[in-house]
N, C-alpha and C positions, 0 to 999 in steps of 0.2 A: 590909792585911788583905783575906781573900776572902770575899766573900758572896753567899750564894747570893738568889736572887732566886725566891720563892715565892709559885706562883698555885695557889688550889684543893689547898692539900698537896703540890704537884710541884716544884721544883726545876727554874724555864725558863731558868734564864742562870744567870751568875757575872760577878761584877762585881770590881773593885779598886778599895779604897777606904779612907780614916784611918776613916772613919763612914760604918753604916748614912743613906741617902740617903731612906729612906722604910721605913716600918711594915712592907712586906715583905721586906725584906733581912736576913738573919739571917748571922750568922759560920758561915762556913762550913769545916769540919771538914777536916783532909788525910784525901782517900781519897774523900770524898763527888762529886758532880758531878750535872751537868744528868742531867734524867730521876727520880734519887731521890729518897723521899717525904720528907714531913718529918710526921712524926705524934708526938704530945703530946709536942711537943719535944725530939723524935730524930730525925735522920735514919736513912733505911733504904731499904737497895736492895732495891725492887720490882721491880725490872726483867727484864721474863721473857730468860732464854739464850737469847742467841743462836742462830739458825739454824747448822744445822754446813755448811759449807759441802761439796757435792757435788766428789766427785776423779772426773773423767774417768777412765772405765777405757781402758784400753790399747788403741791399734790392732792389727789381726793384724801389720800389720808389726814392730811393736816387738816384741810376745812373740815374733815369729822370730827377728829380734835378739837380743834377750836369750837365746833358746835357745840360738841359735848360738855365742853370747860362753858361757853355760855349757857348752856341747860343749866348747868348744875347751879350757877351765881342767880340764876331764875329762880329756881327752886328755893336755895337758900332763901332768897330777899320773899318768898309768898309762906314763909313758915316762922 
């Protein structure tokens, strides 16, 4: 079985086990994990979203590239 291991209402580890090991290890549900709360005997993801990660915009060379590479499928397609 998994159990989550809970300090202060959070969800700090996961453990593997036949039996809870101590008063704080509660079975722990598919889908749950570290970080998630556990409030009046639910778990629930508190967990603020993720940061989105920042995409590099493009070099001027590459949008040349790229220009160039759509000229060229232009040109093809007018011949």
């Amino acid at each position: 079985m998994n159990f989550a291991i809970v300090e202060d209402c959070v969800v700090v580890n996961v453990a593997v086990s036949d039996s809870p090991l101590a008063d704080n290890w509660i079975e722990l549900p598919d889908g749950a994990g570290i970080g998630w709360s556990y409030i009046d005997g639910e778990f629930v993801d508190l967990r603020p979203d993720p940061e989105p990660t920042p995409v590099a915009a493009p070099t001027k060379e590459e949008l040349l590239a790229q220009l160039q590479a759509l000229q060229a499928q232009i040109t093809a397609l007018g011949e």
